[in-house]
C-alpha positions in Angstrom: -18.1 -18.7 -19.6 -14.8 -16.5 -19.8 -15.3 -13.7 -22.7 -12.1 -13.6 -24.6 -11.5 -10.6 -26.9 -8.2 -10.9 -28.9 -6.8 -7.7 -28.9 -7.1 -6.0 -32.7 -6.8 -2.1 -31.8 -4.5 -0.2 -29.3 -6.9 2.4 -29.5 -9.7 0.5 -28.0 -11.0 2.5 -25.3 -12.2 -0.3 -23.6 -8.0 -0.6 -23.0 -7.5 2.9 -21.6 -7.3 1.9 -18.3 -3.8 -0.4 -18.8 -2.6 2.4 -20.9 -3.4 6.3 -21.3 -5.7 6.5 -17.5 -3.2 8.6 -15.1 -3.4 7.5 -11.7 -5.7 10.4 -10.7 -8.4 9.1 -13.5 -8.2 5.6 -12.3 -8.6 6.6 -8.9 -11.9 8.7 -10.0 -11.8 11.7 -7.2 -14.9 13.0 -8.1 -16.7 9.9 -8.2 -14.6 8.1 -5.9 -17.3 4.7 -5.9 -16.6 4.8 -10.1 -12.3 4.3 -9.1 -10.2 1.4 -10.3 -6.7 0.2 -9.8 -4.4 -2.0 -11.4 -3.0 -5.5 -10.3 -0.2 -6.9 -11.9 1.0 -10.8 -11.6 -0.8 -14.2 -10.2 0.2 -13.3 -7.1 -1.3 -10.1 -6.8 -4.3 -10.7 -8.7 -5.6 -13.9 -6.8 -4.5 -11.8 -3.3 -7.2 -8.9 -4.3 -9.5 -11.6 -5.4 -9.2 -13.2 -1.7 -9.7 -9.8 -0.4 -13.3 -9.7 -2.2 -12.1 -7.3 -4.8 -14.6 -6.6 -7.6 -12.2 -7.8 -11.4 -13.8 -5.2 -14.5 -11.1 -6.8 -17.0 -8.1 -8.8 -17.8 -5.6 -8.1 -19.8 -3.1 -10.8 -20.5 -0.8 -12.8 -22.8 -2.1 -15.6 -24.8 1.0 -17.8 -22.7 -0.7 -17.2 -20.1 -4.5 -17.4 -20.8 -2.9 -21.2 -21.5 -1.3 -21.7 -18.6 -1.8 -20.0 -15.2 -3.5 -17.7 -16.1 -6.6 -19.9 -16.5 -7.0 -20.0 -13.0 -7.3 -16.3 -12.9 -10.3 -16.3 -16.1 -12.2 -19.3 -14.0 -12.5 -17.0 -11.3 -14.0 -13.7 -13.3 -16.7 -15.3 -15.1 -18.4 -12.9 -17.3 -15.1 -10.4 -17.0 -13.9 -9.2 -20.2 -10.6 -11.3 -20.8 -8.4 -9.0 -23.3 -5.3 -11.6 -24.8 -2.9 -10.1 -26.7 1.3 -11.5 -27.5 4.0 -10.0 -25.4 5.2 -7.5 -28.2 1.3 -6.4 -28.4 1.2 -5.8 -24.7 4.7 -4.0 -24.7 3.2 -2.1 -27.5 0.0 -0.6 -25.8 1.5 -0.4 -21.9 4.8 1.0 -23.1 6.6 -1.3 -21.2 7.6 -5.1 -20.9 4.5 -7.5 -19.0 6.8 -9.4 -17.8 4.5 -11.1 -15.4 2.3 -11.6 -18.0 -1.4 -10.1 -17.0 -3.3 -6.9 -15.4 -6.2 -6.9 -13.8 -8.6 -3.8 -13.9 -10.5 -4.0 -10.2 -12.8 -1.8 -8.2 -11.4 0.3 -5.9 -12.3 -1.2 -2.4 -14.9 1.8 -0.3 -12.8 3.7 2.3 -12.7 3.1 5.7 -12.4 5.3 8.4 -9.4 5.4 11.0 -11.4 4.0 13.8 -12.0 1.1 11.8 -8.6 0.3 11.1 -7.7 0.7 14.9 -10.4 -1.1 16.0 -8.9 -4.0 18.1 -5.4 -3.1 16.5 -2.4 -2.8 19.1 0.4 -1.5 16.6 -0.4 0.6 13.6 1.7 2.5 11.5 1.4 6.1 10.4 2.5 7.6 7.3 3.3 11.4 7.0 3.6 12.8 3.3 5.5 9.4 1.8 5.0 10.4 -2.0 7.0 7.8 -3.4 4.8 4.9 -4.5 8.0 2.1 -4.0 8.4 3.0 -0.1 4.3 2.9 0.2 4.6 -0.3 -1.2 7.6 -1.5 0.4 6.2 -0.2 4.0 2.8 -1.9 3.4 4.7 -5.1 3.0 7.0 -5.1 5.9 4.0 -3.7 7.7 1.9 -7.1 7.1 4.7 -9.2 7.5 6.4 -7.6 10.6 3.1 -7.3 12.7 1.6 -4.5 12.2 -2.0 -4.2 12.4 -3.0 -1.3 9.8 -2.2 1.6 8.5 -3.4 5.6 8.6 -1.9 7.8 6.1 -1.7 11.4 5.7 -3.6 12.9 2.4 -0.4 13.8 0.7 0.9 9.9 0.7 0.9 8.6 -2.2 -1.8 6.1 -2.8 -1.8 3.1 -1.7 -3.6 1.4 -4.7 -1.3 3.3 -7.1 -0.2 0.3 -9.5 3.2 0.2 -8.3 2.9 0.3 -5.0 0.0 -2.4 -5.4 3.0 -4.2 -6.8 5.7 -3.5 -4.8 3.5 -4.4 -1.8 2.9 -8.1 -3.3 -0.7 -6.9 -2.6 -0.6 -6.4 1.1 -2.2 -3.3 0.7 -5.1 -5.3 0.0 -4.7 -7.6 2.9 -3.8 -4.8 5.8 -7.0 -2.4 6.6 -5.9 1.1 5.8 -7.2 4.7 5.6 -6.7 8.3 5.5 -6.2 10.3 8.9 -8.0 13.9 8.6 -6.4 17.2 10.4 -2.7 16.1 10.6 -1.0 16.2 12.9 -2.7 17.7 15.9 -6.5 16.3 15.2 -5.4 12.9 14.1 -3.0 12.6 16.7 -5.7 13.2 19.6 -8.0 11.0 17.4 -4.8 8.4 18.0 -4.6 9.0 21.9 -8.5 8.7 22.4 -8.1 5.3 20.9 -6.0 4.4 23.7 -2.4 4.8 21.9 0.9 5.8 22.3 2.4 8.0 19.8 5.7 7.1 18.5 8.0 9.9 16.0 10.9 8.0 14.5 13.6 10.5 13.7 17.3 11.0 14.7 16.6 13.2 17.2 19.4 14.3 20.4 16.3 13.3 23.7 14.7 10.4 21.5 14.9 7.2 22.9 16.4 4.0 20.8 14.0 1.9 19.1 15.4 -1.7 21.3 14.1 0.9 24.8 12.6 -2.4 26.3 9.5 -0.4 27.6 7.9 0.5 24.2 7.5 -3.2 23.3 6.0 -4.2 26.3 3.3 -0.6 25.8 -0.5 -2.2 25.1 -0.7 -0.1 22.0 1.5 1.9 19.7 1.1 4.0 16.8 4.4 4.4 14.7 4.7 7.5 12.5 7.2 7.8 9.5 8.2 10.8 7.6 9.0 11.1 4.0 12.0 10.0 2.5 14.4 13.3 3.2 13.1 15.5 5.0 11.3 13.2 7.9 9.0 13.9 9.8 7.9 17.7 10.4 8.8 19.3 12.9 5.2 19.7 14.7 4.7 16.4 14.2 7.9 15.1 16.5 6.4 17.9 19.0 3.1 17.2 19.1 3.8 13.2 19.1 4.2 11.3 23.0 7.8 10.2 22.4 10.6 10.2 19.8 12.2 7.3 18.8 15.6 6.6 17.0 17.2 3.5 15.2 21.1 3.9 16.2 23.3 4.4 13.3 27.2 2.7 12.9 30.3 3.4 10.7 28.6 7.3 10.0 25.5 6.4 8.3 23.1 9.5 9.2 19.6 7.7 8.1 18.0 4.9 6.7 15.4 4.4 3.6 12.2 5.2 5.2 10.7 1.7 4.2 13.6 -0.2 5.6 14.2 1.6 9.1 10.1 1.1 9.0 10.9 -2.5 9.0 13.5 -2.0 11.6 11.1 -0.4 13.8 8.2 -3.0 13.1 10.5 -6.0 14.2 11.5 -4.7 17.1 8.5 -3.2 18.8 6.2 -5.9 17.7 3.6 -7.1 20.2 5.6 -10.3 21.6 3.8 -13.4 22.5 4.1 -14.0 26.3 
């Protein structure tokens, strides 16, 4: 039977986690098994329930407790269900719910790189992306575009950070992930000795363009992005097996990372023969 607690006090600290929890205290470093993250909309919520995501709360609109929502409250039996109006919500979040419900779930345990790999032929790799949008946006083109997984360096932003969650449309709860130790040289060998090729993409003078028909037909290959700026590091293009390059028109010197990551996962997809 759904518990449904109408929302009396802002200060409730059973509501902390919607409102005054930074991303670091969600995510729980020192007691990573005790971390939550935040799903926002239908969508997202019923994707991190199909991934076997563990619900702690609910926070939503009385609308929506009427309406779709329901579906949602059927499905977290036992869950505290916190309903609230809009203007209550926008009160204690500090901005509009305009998709009308949050979802407070267990962080999923980490996975190790080899897991991720593990029968994968194209994975992508991200290098310092701090910017929670492009995560999110790169996890979605990612699933969509054929990728397999994805390895990210520790200073990437997170991928369960509540707007990448979002921005994603909760693909980064549907595409195995996980963090790559000793970057770049260690996980790089770690890459090879899984039997792929190592890709840099960066506007580079002796890097090859991304449509080189070769690199779609290689068995495996691991593409590694840079941050939004600066790229990738130096060491990194060096110590990777090739560089590759999306051609630029009309004097445009780049793209966003998360769009020329969708370039890139297009065009060297594995193609069905």
């Amino acid at each position: 039977m759904a518990n449904i607690i109408e929302v009396q006090d802002l200060s409730d600290p059973a509501l902390d986690v919607y409102a005054r929890l930074t991303e670091p205290q969600l995510r729980n470093r020192r007691e990573p098994e005790m971390g939550i993250f935040i799903a926002e909309s239908l969508k997202v919520i019923r994707v991190a329930l199909d991934a076997g995501c563990a619900p702690r709360s609910l926070l939503m609109t009385k609308r929506h407790l009427r309406g779709q929502g329901r579906e949602i409250v059927d499905r977290c039996a036992d869950v505290p269900v916190y309903m609230a109006e809009e203007a209550v919500l926008e009160e204690l979040t500090g901005y509009p719910v305009n998709r009308g419900m949050l979802c407070a779930m267990a962080r999923p345990a980490p996975v190790a790189p080899e897991t991720v790999c593990a029968g994968a032929r194209r994975v992508a790799v991200l290098e310092g992306i701090a910017d929670a949008t492009n995560v999110g946006a790169i996890f979605r083109s990612a699933a969509a575009l054929g990728m397999d997984g994805v390895l990210l360096t520790p200073n990437c932003c997170d991928p369960l950070n509540r707007r990448a969650v979002r921005v994603s449309m909760g693909t980064v709860l549907q595409l195995p992930w996980a963090y790559v130790d000793g970057w770049p040289r260690e996980g790089l060998e770690r890459l090879r000795a899984l039997g792929f090729e190592t890709l840099a993409l960066a506007l580079a003078d002796e890097s090859l363009s991304v449509d080189e028909p070769a690199l779609a037909r290689a068995e495996r290959l691991a593409l590694v992005l840079g941050a939004e700026g600066d790229g990738l590091a130096p060491r990194t293009i060096a110590a990777c097996d090739r560089t590759v390059r999306i051609p630029m028109k009309n004097g445009v010197d780049s793209l966003n990372v998360a769009a020329a990551g969708a370039v890139a996962f297009w065009q060297l997809r594995v193609r069905e023969r």
